[in-house]
C-alpha positions as CSV (number, residue, x, y, z in Angstrom):
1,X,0.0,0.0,0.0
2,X,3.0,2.6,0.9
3,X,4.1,1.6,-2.7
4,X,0.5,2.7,-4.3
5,X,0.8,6.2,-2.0
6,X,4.2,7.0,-3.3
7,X,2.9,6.4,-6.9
8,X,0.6,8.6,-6.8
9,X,2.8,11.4,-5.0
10,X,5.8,10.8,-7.6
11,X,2.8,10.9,-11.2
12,X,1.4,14.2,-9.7
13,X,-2.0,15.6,-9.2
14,X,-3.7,15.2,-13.5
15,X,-6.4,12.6,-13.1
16,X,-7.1,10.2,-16.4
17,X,-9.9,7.4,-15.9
18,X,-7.4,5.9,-18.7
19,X,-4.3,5.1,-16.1
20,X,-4.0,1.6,-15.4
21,X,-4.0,2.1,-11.6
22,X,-8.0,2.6,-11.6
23,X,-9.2,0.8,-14.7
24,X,-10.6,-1.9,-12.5
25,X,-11.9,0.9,-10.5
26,X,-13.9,2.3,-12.8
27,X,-17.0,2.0,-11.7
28,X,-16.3,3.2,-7.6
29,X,-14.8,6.0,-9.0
30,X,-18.0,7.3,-11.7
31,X,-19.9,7.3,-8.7
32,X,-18.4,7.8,-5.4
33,X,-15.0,9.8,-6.1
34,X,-16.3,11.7,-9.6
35,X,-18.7,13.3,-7.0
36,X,-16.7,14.2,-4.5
37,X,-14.7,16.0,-7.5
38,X,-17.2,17.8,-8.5
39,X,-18.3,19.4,-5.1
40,X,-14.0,19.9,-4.4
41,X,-13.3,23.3,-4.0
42,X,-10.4,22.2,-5.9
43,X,-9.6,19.7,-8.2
44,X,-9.2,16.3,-7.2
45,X,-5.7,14.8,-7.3
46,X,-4.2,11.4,-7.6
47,X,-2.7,11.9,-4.2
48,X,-6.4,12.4,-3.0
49,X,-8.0,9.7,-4.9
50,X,-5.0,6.8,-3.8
51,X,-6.8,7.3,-0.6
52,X,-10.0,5.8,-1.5
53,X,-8.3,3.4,-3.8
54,X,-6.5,2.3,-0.5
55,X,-9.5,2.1,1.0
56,X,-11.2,0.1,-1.1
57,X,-8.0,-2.1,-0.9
58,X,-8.2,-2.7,2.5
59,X,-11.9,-3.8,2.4
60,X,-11.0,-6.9,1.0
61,X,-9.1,-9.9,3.4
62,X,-6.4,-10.5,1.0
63,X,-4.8,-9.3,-1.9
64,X,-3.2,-11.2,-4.5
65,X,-0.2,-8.6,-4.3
66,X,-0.3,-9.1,-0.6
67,X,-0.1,-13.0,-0.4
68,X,3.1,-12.4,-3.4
69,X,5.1,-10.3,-0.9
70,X,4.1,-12.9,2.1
71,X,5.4,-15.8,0.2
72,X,8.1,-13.9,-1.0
73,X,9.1,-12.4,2.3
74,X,8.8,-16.6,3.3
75,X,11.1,-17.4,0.8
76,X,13.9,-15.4,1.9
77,X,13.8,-16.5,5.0
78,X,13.7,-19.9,4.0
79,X,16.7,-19.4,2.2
80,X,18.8,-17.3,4.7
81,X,17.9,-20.2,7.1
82,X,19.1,-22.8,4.6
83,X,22.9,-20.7,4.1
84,X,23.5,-20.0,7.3
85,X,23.2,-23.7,8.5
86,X,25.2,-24.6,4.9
87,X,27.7,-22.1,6.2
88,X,27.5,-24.0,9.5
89,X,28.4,-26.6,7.7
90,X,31.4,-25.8,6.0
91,X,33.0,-24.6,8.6
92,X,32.2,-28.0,10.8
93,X,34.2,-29.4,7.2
94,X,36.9,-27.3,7.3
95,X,37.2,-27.8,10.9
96,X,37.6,-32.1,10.6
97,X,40.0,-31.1,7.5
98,X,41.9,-29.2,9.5
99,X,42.5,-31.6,12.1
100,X,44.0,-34.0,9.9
101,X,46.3,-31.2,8.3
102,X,47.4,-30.7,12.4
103,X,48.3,-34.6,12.8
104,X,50.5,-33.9,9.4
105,X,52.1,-31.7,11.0
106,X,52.5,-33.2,14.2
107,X,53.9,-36.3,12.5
108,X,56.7,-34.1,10.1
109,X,57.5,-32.0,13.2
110,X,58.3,-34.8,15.4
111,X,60.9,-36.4,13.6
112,X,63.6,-33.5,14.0
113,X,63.7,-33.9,17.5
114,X,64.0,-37.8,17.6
115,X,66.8,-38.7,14.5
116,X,69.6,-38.8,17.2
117,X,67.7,-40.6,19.7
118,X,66.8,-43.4,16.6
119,X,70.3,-43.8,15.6
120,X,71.7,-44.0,18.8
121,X,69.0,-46.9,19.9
122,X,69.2,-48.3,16.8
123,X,73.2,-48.2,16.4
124,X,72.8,-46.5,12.6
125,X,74.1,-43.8,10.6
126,X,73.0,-41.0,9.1
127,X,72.4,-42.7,5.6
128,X,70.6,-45.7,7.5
129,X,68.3,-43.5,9.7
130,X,67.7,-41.6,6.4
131,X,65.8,-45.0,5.5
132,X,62.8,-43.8,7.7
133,X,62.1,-41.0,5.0
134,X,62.8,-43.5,2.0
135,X,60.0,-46.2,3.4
136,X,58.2,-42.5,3.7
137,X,58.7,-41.5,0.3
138,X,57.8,-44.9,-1.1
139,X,54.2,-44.5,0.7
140,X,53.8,-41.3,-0.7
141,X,54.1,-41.8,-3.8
142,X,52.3,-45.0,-3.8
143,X,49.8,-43.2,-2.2
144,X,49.5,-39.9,-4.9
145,X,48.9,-42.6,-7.6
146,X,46.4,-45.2,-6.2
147,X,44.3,-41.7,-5.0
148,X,43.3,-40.7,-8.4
149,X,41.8,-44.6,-8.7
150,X,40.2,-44.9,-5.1
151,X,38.7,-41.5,-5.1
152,X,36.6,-42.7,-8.1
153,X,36.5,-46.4,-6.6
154,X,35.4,-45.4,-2.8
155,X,34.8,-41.8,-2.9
156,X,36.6,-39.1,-1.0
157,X,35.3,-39.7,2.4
158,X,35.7,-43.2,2.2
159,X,39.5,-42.3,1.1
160,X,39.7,-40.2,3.9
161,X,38.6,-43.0,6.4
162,X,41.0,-45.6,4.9
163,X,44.4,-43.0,4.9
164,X,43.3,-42.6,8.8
165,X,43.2,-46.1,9.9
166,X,46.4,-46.6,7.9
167,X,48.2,-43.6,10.1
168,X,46.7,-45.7,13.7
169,X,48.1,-48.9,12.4
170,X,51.2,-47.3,12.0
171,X,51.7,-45.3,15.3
172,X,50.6,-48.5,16.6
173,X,54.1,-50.2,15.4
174,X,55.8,-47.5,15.7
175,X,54.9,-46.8,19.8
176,X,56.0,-50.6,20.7
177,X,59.5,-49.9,19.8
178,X,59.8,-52.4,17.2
179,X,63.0,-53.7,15.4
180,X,64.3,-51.1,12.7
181,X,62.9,-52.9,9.9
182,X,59.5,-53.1,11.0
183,X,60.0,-49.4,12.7
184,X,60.9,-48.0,8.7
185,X,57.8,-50.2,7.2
186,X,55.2,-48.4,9.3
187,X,56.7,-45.1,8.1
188,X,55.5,-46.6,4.3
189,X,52.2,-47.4,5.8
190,X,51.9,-44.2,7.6
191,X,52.9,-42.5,3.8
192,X,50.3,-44.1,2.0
193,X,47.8,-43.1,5.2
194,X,49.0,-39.2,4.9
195,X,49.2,-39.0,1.0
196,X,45.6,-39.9,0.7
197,X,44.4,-37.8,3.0
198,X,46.5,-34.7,2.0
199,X,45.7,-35.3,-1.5
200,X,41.6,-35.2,-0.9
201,X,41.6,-32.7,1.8
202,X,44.0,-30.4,-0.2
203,X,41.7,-30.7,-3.3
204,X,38.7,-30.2,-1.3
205,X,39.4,-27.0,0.6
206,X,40.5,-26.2,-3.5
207,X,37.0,-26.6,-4.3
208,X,35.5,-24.1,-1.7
209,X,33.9,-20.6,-3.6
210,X,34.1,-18.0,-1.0
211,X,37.4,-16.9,0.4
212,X,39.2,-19.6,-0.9
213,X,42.7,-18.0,-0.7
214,X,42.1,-17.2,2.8
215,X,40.7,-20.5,3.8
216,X,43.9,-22.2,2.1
217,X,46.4,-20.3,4.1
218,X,44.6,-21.1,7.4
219,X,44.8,-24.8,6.2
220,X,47.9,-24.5,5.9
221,X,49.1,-22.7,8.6
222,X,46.8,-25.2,11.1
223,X,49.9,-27.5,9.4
224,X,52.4,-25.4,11.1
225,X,50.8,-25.3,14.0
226,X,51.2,-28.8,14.3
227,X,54.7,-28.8,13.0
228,X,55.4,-26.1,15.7
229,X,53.9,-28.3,18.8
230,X,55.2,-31.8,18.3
231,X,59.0,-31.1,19.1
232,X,58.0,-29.5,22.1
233,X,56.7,-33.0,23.2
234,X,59.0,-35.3,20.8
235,X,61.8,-33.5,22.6
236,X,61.0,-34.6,26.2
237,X,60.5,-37.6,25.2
238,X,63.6,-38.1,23.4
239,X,65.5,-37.6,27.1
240,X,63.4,-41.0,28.4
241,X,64.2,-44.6,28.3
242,X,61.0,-44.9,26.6
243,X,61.7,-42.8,23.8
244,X,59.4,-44.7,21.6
245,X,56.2,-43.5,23.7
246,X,55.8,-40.7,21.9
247,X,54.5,-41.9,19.3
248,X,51.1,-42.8,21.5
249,X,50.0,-39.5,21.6
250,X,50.4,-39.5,17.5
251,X,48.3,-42.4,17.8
252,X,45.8,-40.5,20.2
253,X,45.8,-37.9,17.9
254,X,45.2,-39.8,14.5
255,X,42.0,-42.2,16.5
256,X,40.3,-38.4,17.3
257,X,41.0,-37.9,13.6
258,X,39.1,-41.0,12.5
259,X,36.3,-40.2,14.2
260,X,35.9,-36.7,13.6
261,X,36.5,-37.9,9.7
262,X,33.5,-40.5,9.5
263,X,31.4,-38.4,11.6
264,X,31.3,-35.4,9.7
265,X,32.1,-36.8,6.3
266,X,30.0,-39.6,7.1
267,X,32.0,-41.9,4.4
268,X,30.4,-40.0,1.2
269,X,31.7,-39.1,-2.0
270,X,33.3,-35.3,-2.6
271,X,29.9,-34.3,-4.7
272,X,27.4,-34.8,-2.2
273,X,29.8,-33.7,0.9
274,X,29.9,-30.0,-1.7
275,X,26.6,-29.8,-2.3
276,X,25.8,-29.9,1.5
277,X,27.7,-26.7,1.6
278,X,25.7,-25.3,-1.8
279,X,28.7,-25.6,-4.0
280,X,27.8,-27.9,-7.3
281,X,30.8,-30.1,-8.2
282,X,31.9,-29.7,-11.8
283,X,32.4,-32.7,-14.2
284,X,32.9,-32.6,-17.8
285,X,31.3,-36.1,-18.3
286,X,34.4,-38.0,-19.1
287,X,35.9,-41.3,-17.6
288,X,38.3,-41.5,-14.8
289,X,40.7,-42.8,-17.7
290,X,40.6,-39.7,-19.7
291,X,41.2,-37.5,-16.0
292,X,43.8,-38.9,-15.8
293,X,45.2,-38.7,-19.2
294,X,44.7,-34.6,-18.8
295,X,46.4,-34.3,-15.8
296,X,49.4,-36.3,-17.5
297,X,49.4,-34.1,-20.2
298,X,49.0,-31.1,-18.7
299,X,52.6,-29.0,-18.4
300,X,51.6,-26.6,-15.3
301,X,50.4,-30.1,-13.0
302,X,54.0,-31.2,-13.1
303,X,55.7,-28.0,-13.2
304,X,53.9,-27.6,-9.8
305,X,54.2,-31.1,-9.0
306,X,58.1,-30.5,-9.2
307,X,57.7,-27.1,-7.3
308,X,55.9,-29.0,-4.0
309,X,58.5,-31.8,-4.0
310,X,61.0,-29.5,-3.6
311,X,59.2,-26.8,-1.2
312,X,57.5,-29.4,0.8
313,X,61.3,-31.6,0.7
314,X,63.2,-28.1,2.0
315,X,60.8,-27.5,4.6
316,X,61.1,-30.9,6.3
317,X,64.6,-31.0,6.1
318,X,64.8,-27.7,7.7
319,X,62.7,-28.8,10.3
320,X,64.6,-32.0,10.6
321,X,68.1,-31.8,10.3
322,X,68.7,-28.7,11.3
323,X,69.2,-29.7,14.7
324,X,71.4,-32.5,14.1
325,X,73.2,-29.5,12.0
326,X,73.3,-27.6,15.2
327,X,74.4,-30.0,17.5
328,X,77.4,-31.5,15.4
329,X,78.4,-28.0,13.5
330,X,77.8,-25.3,15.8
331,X,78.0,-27.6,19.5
332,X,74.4,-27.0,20.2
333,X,72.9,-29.2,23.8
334,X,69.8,-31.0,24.3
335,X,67.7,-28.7,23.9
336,X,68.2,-28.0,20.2
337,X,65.4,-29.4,19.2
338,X,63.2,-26.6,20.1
339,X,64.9,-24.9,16.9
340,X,62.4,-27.2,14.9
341,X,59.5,-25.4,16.9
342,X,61.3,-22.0,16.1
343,X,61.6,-22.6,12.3
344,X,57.6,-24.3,12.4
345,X,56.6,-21.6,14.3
346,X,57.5,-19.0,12.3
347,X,56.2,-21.4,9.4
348,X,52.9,-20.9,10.5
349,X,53.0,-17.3,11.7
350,X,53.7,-16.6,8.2
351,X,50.7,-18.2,6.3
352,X,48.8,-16.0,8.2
353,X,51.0,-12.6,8.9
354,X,51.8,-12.5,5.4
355,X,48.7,-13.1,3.9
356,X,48.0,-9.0,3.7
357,X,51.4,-8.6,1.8
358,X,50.5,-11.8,-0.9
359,X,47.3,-9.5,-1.7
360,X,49.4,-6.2,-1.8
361,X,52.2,-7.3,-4.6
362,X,50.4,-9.7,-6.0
363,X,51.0,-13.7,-4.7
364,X,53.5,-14.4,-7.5
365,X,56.2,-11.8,-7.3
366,X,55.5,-12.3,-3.5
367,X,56.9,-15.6,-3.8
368,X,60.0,-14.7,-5.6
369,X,60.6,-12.3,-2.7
370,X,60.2,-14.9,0.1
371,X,62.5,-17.2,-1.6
372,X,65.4,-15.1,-2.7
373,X,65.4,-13.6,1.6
374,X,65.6,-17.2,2.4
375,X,68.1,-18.1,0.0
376,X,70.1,-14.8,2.0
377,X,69.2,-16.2,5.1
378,X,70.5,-19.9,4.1
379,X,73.6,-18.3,3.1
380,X,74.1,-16.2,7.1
381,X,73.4,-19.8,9.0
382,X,76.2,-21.5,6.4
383,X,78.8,-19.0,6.9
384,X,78.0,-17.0,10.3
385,X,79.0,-19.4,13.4
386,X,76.4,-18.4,15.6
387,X,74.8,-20.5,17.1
388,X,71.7,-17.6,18.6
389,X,72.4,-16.4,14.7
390,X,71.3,-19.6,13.4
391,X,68.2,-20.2,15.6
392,X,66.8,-16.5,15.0
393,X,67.8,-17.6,10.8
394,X,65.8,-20.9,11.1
395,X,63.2,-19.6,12.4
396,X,63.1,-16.2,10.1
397,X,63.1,-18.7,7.0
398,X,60.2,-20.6,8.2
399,X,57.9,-17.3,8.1
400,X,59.2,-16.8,4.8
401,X,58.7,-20.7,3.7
402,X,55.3,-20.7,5.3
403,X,53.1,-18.7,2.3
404,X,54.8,-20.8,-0.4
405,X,52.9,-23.8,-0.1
406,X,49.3,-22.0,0.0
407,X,50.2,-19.4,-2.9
408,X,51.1,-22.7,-5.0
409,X,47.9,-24.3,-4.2
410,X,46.1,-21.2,-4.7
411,X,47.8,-20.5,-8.5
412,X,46.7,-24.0,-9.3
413,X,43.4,-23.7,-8.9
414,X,43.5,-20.3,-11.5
415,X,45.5,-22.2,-14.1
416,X,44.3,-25.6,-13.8
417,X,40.9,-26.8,-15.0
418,X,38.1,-26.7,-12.9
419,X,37.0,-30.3,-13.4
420,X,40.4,-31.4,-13.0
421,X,41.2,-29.8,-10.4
422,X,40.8,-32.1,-7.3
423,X,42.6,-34.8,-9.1
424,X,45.2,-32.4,-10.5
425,X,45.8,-30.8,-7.0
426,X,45.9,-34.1,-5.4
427,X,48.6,-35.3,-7.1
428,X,50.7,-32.3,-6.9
429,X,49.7,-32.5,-2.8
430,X,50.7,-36.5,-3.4
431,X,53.8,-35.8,-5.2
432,X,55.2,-32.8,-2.4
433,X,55.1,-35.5,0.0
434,X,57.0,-37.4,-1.8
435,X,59.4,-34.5,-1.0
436,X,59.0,-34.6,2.3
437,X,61.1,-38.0,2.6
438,X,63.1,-37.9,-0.7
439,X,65.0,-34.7,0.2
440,X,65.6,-35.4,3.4
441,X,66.9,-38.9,2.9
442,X,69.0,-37.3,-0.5
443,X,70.6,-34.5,2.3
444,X,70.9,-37.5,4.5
445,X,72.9,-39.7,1.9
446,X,75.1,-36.7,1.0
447,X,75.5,-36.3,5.1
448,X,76.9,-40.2,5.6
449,X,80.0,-39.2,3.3
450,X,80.5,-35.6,3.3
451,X,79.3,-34.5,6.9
452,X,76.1,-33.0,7.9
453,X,77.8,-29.7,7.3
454,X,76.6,-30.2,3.4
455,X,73.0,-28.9,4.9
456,X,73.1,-25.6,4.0
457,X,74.8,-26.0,0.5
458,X,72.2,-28.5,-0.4
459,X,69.3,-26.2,0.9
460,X,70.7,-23.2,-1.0
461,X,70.8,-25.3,-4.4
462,X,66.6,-26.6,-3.6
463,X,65.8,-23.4,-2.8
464,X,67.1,-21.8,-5.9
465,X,65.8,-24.2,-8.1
466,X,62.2,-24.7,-6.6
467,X,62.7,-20.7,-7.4
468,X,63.4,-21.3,-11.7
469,X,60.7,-23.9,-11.6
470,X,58.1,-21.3,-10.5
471,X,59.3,-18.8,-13.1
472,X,58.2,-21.7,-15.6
473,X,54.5,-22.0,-14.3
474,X,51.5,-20.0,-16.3
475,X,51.5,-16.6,-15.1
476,X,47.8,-15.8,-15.2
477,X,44.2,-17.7,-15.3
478,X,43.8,-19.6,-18.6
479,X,41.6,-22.4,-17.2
480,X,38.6,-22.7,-19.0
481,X,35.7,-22.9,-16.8
């Protein structure tokens, strides 16, 4: 009614029996408002006339127009309802997701700490201990390939479920202190466990609409938090008898992330777990076998393939051997291994203090910037004998590390296409950790003959050539969508 009234006060005060407003008013009008007109002192206006239009209006129960803006008004509630509890739910998602991206962490974090306590129980070397991130690698890999099958086969939650129970059958091994061989081969089970869920999870949060470069660095940097927390633990437990105990409250933490995994994912494939959250999964109607065949083919998937084996290699053996680096090159104590917690600490204060700056300059050249400092700062731990140096260095590069990872993740999905892109993403997420045990094991090799001084030379050469192989990747979005 406030929209007829403003009609009439926006048309003016001319009155035509032709306007459309009264033409089914014809008839009131002849009698009742024609003679008010007439005995007006003035003439009638349109303003004057809504009046007994509105009148009339309100005689009748309902209006059509009425019921309209009722079922309208319905509707929008109905849909607010239904988006805030889809927004509920995609944050309950990314909260399970980010659990298991925690336990990652946690599980690359605490292996820094506990390399000298291995080889001295175990009675091995540096190239023997490196073993542990070979049996690593091998999961990993085997892992990235049988995920682009078994997320078709079983689905992603499904997947997710099955890479969980893998990780507590490993910790399981792993906490009895069993012999070496047996200790390495649940480090290839726990690979296979961690590669599939890294793969999905990574290509899910990939998938998300809003925010998606803010939600990836978050993800990410709930990784370094992990990463920053386990050596804190892994190194008290490194000083005990039972050394091997540790690995119990890995297995705590990967039970919690089994159930918090079926529970919310409640063992269902990626489409219907999106479409829960209102995002429609794309598919261009193909077979698995022709997905595949595009991601093989496609120059940017390995370019950034290469790119994450190399960050995600650098950044464990950072975290790793740096303290062994410490302790045998610049005469660090026990408590070295709290530089691991520096360097991930500053890993995951920079996914999310830098995330201003990535938007600023642009995430590309940002990451040309981040790696040549750490390049610098590689360079001040090799040749400065500092041991206070060194930690503050460590843990400098870690900030600068820690946006790498989600500004790779992030380019993929403007490059890649989009129906690729969870199987695309997953493998480049499969093949960086890969990475994660073929560097250190290659540093660890090089270690056995030349001395773990090597470290820094061989981190300087990964860093600058994970650095050319970015320069190779698309520069801008050419993924047709």
């Amino acid at each position: 009614m406030l929209f007829i009234f403003e009609s009439w006060r926006i048309y003016g005060c001319s009155y035509s029996t032709t306007d459309p407003i009264f033409a089914p008013n014809e008839a009131y009008l002849a009698s009742g408002a024609a003679s008010t007109c007439r005995a007006s002192p003035r003439p009638r206006c349109k303003l004057d006339l809504a009046d007994d239009f509105v009148d009339a209006i309100e005689l009748s129960p309902v209006t059509p127009v009425e019921k309209q803006n009722d079922d309208l008004v319905l509707s929008c509630a109905q849909s607010q309802v239904k988006r805030k509890t889809q927004q509920t739910r995609e944050m309950i998602q990314f909260a399970a997701l980010c659990w298991f991206v925690y336990l990652e962490g946690w599980n690359d974090g605490s292996n820094g700490p506990l390399l000298p306590r291995i080889q001295k129980v175990y009675g091995v070397g540096y190239a023997v201990v490196s073993l542990i991130f070979v049996f690593a690698c091998l999961g990993f890999v085997m892992g990235a390939v049988s995920n682009v099958i078994l997320a078709e086969k079983l689905g992603f939650g499904k997947v997710m479920v099955l890479g969980s129970l893998l990780q507590v059958l490993a910790y399981c091994i792993e906490s009895s202190g069993p012999p070496f061989p047996v200790f390495i081969f649940a480090f290839f089970m726990n690979g296979i466990g961690l590669a599939l869920q890294n793969a999905n999870s990574v290509g899910y949060v990939a998938s998300l609409k809003e925010n998606t470069a803010v939600k990836m660095s978050l993800f990410m940097a709930v990784y370094g938090a992990g990463a920053l927390s386990s050596p804190l633990v892994a190194t008290q437990f490194s000083h005990l008898p039972q050394w091997n105990l540790h690995y119990l409250t890995s297995l705590g933490i990967a039970i919690t992330n089994t159930i918090a995994l079926i529970t919310v994912f409640r063992l269902k494939p990626q489409r219907e777990c999106l479409a829960e959250i209102g995002i429609v999964d794309v598919d261009n109607g193909t077979s698995e076998h022709s997905h595949l065949r595009q991601i093989v083919a496609n120059k940017d998937v390995h370019l950034l393939a290469a790119f994450a084996l190399l960050y995600v290699g650098a950044e464990v053996t950072i975290g790793g051997w740096s303290v062994t680096y410490v302790i045998g090159v610049r005469g660090g104590g026990p408590s070295s291994g709290y530089i691991s917690t520096g360097f991930f600490g500053g890993l995951m204060a920079g996914r999310v203090v830098l995330l201003w700056c990535n938007e600023k300059i642009g995430e590309r050249l940002a990451l040309f910037i981040y790696a040549v400092l750490a390049i610098i700062l590689e360079l001040v731990v090799w040749f400065v004998p500092s041991l206070v140096g060194d930690a503050v260095a460590v843990s400098v590069i870690g900030v600068l590390l820690g946006p790498m990872y989600p500004i790779a993740m992030n380019h993929a999905g403007r490059v890649l296409p989009r129906w690729l892109l969870t199987g695309a993403i997953g493998w480049v997420a499969g093949v960086g950790q890969a990475g994660s045990a073929l560097v250190p094991f290659m540093t660890g090799a090089i270690a056995q003959n030349s001395g773990i001084k090597t470290l820094q030379p061989v981190l300087v050469g990964i860093l600058c050539l994970m650095t050319v192989l970015w320069a190779l990747v698309s520069r801008g979005s050419r993924r047709p969508d």
